[in-house]
C-alpha positions as CSV (number, residue, x, y, z in Angstrom):
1,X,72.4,3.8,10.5
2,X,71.4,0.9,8.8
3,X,69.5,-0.9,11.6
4,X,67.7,2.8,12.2
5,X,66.6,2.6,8.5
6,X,65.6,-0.9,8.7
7,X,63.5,-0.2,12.2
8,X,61.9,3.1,10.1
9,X,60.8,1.3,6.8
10,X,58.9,-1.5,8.8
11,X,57.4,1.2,11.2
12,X,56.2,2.2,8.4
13,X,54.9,-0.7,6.5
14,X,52.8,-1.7,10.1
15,X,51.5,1.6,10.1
16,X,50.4,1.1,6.1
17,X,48.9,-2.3,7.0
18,X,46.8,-1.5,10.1
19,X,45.5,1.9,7.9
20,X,44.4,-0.6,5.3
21,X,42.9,-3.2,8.1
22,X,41.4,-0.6,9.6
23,X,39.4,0.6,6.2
24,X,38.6,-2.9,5.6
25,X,37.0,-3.2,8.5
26,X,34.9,0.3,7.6
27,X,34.4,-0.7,4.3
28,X,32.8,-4.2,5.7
29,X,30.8,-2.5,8.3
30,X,29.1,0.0,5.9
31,X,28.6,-2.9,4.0
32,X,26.9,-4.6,6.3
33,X,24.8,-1.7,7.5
34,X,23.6,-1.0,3.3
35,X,22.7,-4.4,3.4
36,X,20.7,-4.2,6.5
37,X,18.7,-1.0,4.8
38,X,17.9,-2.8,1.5
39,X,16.6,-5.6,3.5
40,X,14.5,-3.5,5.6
41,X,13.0,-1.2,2.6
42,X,12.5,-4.8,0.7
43,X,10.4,-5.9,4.3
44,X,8.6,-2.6,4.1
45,X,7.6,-3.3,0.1
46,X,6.3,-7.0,1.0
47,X,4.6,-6.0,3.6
48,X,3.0,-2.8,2.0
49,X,2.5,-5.8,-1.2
50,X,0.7,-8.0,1.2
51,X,-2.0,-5.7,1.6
52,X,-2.8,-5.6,-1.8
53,X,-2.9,-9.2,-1.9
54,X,-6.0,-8.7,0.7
55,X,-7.3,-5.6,-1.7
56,X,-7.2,-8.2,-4.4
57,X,-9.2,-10.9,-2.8
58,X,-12.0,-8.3,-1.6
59,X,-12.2,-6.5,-4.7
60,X,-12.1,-9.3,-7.5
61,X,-12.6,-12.9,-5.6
62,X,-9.7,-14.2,-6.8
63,X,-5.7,-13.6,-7.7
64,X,-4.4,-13.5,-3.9
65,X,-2.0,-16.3,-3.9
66,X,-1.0,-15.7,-7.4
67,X,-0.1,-12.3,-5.7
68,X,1.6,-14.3,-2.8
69,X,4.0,-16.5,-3.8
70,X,5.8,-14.4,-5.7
71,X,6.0,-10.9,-3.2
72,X,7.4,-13.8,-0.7
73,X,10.0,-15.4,-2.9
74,X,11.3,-12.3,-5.1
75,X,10.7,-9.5,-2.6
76,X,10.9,-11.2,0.9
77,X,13.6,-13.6,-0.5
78,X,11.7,-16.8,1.0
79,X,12.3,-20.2,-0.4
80,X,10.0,-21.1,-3.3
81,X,9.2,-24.7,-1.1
82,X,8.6,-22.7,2.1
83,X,7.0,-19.8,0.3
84,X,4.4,-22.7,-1.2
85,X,3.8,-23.1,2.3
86,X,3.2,-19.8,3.7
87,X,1.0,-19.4,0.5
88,X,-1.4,-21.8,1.9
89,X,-2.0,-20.2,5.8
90,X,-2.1,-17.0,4.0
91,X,-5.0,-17.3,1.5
92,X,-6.6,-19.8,3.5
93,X,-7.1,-17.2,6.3
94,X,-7.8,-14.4,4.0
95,X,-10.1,-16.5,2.4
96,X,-12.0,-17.8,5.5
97,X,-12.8,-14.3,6.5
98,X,-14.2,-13.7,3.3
99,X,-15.9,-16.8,2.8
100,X,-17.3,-16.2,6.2
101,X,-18.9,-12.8,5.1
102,X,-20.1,-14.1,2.1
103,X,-22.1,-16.7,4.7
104,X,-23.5,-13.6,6.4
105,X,-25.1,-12.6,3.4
106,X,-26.3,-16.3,2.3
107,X,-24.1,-16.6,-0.5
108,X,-22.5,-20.3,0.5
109,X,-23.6,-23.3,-0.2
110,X,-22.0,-25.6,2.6
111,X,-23.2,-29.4,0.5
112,X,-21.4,-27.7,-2.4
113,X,-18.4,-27.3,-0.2
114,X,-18.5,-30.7,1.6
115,X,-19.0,-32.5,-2.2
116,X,-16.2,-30.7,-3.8
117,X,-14.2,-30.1,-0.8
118,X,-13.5,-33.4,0.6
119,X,-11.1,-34.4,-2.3
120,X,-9.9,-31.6,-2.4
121,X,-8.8,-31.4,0.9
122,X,-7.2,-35.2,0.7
123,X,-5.2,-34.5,-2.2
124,X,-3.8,-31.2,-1.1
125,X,-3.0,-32.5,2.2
126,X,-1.5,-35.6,0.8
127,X,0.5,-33.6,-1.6
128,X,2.0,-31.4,1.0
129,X,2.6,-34.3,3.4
130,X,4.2,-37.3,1.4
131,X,4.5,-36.3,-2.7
132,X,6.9,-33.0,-1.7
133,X,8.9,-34.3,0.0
134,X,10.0,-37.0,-2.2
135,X,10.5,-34.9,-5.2
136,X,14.8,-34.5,-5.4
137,X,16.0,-31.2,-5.3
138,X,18.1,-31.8,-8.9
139,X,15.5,-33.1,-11.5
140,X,17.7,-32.9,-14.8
141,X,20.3,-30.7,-16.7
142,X,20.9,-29.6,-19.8
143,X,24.4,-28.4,-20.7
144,X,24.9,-26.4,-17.8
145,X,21.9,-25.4,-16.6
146,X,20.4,-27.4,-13.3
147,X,16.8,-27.7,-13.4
148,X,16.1,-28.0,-9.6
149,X,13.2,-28.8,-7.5
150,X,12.1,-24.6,-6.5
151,X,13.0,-23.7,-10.2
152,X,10.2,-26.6,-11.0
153,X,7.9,-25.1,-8.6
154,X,7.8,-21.7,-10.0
155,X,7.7,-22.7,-13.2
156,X,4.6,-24.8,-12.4
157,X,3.2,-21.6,-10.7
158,X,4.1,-19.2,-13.8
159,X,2.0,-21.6,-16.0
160,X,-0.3,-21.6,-13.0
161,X,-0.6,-17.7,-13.5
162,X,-1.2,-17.6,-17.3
163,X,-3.6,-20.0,-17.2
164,X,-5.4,-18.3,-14.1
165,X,-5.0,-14.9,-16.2
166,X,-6.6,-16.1,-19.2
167,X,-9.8,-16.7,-17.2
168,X,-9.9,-13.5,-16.1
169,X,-9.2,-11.8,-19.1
170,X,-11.9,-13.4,-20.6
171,X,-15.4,-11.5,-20.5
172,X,-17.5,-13.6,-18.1
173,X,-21.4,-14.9,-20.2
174,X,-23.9,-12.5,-19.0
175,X,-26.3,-16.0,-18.8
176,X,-23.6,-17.2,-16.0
177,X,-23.6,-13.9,-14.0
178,X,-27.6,-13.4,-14.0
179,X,-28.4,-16.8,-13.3
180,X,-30.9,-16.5,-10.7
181,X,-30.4,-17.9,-7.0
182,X,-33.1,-20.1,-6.6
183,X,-31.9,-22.1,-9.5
184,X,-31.9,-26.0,-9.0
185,X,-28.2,-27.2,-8.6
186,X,-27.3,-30.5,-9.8
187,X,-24.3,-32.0,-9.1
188,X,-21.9,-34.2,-11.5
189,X,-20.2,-35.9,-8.9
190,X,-17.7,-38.1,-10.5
191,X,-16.9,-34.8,-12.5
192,X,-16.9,-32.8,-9.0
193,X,-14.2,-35.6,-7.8
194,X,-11.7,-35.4,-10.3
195,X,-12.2,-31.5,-10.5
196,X,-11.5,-31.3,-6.6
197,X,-8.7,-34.0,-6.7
198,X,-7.0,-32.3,-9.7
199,X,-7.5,-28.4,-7.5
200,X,-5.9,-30.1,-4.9
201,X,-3.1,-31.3,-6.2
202,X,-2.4,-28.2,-7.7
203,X,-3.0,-26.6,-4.6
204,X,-0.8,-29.1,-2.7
205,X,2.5,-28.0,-5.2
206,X,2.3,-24.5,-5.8
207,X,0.3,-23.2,-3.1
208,X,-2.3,-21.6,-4.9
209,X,-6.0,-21.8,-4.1
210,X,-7.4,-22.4,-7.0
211,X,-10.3,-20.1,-7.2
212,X,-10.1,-19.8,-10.6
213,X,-10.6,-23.4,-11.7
214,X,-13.5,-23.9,-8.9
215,X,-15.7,-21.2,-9.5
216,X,-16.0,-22.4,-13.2
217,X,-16.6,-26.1,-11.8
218,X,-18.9,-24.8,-9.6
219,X,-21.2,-22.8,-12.8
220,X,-20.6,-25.6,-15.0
221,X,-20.5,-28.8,-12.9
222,X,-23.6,-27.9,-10.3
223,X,-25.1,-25.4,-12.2
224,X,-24.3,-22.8,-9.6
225,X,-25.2,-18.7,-10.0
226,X,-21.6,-17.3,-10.1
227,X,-22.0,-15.0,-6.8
228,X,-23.0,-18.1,-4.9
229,X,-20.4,-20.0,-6.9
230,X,-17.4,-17.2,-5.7
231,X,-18.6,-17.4,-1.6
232,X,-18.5,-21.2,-1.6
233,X,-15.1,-21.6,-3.3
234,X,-13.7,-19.1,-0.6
235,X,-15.1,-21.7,2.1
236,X,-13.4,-24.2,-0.2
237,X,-10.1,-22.7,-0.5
238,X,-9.7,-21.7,3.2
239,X,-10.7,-25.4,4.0
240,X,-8.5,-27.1,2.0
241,X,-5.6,-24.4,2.1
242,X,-5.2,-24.2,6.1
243,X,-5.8,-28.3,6.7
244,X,-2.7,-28.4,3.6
245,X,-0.7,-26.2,5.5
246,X,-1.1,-28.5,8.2
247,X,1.1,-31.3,6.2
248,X,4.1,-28.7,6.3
249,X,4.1,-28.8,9.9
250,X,5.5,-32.5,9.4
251,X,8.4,-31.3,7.1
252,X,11.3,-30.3,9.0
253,X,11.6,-26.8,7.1
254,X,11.7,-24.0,9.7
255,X,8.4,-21.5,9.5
256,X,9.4,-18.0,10.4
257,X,5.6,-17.5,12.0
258,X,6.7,-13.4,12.7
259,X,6.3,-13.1,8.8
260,X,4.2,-15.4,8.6
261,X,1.8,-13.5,10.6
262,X,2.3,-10.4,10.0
263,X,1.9,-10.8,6.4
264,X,-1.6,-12.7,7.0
265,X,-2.6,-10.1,9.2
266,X,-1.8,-7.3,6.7
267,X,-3.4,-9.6,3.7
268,X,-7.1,-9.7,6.1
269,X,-7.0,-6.1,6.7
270,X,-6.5,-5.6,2.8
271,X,-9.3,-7.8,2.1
272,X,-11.9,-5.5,4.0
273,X,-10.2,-2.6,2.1
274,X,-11.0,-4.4,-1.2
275,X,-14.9,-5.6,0.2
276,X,-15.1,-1.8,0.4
277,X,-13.5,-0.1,-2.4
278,X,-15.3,-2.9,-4.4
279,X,-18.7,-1.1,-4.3
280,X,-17.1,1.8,-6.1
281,X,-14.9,0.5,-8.5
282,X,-16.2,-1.6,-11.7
283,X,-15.2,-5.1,-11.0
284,X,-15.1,-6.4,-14.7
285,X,-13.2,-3.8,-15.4
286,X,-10.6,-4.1,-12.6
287,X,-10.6,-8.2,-13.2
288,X,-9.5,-7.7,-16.9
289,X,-6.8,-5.2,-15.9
290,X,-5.2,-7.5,-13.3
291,X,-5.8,-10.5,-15.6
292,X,-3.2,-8.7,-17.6
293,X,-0.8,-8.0,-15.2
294,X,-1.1,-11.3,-14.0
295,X,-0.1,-12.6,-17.6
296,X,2.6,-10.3,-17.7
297,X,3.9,-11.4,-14.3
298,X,3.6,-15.1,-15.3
299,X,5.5,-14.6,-18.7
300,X,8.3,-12.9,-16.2
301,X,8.5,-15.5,-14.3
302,X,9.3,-18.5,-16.8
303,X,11.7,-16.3,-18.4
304,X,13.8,-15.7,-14.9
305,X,13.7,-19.0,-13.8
306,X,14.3,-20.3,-17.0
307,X,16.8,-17.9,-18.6
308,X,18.4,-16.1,-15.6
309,X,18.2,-18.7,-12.6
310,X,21.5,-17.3,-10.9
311,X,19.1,-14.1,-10.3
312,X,17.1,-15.8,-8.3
313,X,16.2,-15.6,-4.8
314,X,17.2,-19.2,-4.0
């Protein structure tokens, strides 16, 4: 009677266990399967993002890989280093087929790109190459917070995007935007040097191009009229962005070229979208607007990283 007992109770407790494995195991699976939705409709939202990245670059001449790096790193969930990367082939392509319009229509001036684009192009190339990756990962702490090497990088970009917001918040000079075409350019070249080395280097670490410090050193360096000024720093930026990109290909950090690609692809069909939508919509008006969000986003940023780094992507 005993022994039957005995036999019944741990019929009984196998029976308990394999119902509680077996919900386990549902319990994981559905698990798995909600997390394989939320990183699909995150995809979809990076990819529908990178179009406007494109819109951005068509309508306004500028913001594009201010847009870029962080749709890859808080959306797509790619690592701030690698996302630096990806920065660069993206707005460098998106910027070559606009800087290649802008040539249809005579608004490049290729000297202008060889003066200022040569240092800029060594010192992004070098940055990407040899100064990245020597920086440690672990930089400093304080109490217990680590201030790492991708927390440092989109820091950097955050001030990158208030600064780069602040120029386009601010009303352009009416004397810049009506200077006429056939004025005579004269070029400050040590000036132009340490303008392009200083771009690049920027470029090199945060992956952005830059268009908002070169068109000003353009206007105010050669004395350039600021529509011929915006179509030569897209030359300049695709030049010095894809040959940067090329000093990744040294690192040993895998490139997932599917995104990759996909996202450039959707960022160049955005950009013909913004080319046309920009002869209907006020561009001053649009720039301002964005310049805000862009401040906004860059305030966002710091505070994350800063603040709230366990939220973080990486």
């Amino acid at each position: 009677m005993i022994a039957n007992l005995e036999m019944f109770c741990n019929l009984c407790h196998l029976s308990y266990r394999d119902e509680w494995a077996v919900l386990h195991e549902q319990t994981k699976q559905n698990n798995i399967v909600e997390s394989q939705k939320t990183c699909l409709t995150m995809e979809i939202i990076g990819y529908f993002l990178a179009i406007l990245v494109g819109i951005s670059l068509g309508l306004i001449g500028s913001g594009g890989s201010i847009l870029t790096v962080p749709i890859l790193v808080y959306i797509l969930g790619v690592d701030p280093i690698l996302a630096t990367a990806y920065s660069l082939f993206i707005v460098g392509t998106t910027s070559l087929v606009g800087g290649i319009q802008s040539a249809m229509h005579k608004r490049v001036d290729f000297t202008t790109v060889l003066v200022f684009g040569v240092p800029s192009i060594a010192a992004v190339y070098l940055t990407r190459a040899y100064v990245m990756p020597f920086i440690p990962n672990h930089l400093f702490s304080v109490g217990g917070f680590e201030f790492t090497k991708p927390i440092a990088l989109m820091v950097l970009f955050a001030i990158v995007m208030i600064m780069a917001s602040i120029s386009m918040i601010k009303p352009a000079k009416k004397e810049t935007e009506t200077a006429s075409e056939d004025h005579k350019m004269t070029y400050n070249y040590p000036m132009i040097l340490l303008e392009g080395t200083v771009v690049g280097v920027l470029t090199g670490l945060v992956g952005a191009g830059g268009g908002f410090l070169i068109i000003p050193a353009l206007v105010l360096l050669a004395k350039m009229p600021m529509k011929l000024a915006v179509g030569t720093s897209l030359f300049i930026i695709a030049a010095k962005s894809l040959i940067g990109f090329t000093g990744d290909l040294k690192n040993a950090e895998q490139i997932d070229w599917t995104l990759l690609s996909i996202f450039t692809l959707l960022s160049v069909v955005g950009i013909f979208i913004g080319i046309i939508l920009s002869k209907k919509i006020p561009g001053q008006k649009l720039k301002t607007a964005f310049g805000w969000f862009v401040l906004i986003m860059g305030i966002y940023i710091i505070t994350k990283e800063l603040f709230f780094p366990g939220a973080s992507a990486h």
